[in-house]
C-alpha positions as CSV (number, residue, x, y, z in Angstrom):
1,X,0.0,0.0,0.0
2,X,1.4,3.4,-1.3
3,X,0.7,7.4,-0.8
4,X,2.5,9.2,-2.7
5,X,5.4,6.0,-3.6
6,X,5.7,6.1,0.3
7,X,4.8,3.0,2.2
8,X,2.4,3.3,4.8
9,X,2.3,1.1,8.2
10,X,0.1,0.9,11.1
11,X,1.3,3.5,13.3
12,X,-1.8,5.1,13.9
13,X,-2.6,6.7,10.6
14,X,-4.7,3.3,9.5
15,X,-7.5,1.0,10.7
16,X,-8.5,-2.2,9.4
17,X,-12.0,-3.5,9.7
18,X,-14.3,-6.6,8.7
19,X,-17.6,-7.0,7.8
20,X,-20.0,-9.5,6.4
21,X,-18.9,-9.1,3.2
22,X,-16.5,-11.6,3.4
23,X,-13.7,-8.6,3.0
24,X,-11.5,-6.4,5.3
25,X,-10.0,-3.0,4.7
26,X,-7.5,-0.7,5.7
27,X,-8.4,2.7,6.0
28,X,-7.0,6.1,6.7
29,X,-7.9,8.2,9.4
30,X,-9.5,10.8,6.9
31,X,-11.7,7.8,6.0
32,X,-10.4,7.1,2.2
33,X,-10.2,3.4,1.7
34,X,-6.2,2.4,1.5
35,X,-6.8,-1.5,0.6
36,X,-9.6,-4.1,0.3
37,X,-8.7,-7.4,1.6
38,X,-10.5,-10.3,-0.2
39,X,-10.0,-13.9,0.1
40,X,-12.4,-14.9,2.9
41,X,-15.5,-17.1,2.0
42,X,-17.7,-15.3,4.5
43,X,-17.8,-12.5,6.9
44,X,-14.5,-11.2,8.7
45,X,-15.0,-11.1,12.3
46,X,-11.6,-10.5,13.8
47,X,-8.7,-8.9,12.4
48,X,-5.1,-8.1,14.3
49,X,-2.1,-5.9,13.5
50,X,1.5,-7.3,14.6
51,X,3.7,-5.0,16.3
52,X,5.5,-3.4,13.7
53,X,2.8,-2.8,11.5
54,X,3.0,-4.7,8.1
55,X,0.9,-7.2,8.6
56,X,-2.3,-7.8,9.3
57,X,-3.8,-11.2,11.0
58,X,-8.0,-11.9,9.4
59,X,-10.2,-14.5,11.2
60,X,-13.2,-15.7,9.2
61,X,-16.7,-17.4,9.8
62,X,-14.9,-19.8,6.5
63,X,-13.0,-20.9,9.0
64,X,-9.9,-19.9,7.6
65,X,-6.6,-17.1,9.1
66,X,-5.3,-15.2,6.7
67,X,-1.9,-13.3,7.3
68,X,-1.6,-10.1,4.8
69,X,1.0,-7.5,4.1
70,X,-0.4,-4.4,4.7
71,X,1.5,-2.7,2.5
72,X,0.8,-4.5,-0.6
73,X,-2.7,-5.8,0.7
74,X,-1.4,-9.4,-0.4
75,X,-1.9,-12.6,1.1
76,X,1.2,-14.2,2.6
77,X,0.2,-16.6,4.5
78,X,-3.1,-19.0,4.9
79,X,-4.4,-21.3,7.5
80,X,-7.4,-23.9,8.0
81,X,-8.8,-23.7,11.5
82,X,-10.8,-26.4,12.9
83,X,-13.3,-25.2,14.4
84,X,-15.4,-21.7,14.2
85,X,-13.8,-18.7,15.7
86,X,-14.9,-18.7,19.7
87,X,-14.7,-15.3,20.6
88,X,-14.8,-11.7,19.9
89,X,-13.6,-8.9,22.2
90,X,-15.0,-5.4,22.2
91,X,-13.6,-2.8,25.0
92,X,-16.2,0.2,25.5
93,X,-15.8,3.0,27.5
94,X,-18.5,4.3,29.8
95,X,-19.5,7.6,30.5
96,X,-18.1,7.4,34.0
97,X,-14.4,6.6,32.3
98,X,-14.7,2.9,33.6
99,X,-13.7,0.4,30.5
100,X,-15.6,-2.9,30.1
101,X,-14.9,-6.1,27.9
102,X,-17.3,-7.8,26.7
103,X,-16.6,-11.1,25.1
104,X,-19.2,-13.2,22.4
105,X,-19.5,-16.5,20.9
106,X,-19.0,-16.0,17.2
């Protein structure tokens, strides 16, 4: 992924999301769509960044991982999972400042 022929990593400029149809993205924080991630066979529930950055870590209902360079928005990497993801974390905060996880059975 390139602005301007300079490679961009996750250091808080992008966010990746999934959806139900079957495909994740990488975003910028103006909202412009960077990359579209598509190689899932169903909806994207969980996606995770590694510490530097370039890569990106997809979870799917197709029961399927897919590793991706998020600079190219390429596949590196698949794997077969046995069974169905088992759980989704969401951290909200409250109006009183106090943080909650809540956890769900995909």
């Amino acid at each position: 992924m390139y602005n301007n022929q300079k490679p961009q990593v996750c250091d808080g400029t992008l966010l990746a999301t999934g959806s139900y149809d079957d495909y994740a993205r990488i975003w910028t924080t103006y909202g412009r769509l960077a990359s579209t991630l598509g190689q899932h066979k169903g909806p994207t529930f969980a996606l995770k960044w590694n510490k530097k950055g370039n890569y990106i870590l997809s979870a799917g209902v197709d029961k399927t991982t897919i590793n991706w360079d998020a600079l190219t928005g390429q596949c590196t990497q698949q794997f077969a999972i046995h069974n169905k993801t088992q759980e989704d974390r969401f951290i909200f905060n409250g109006w009183d400042g106090v943080q909650a996880l809540e956890m769900k059975q995909v």
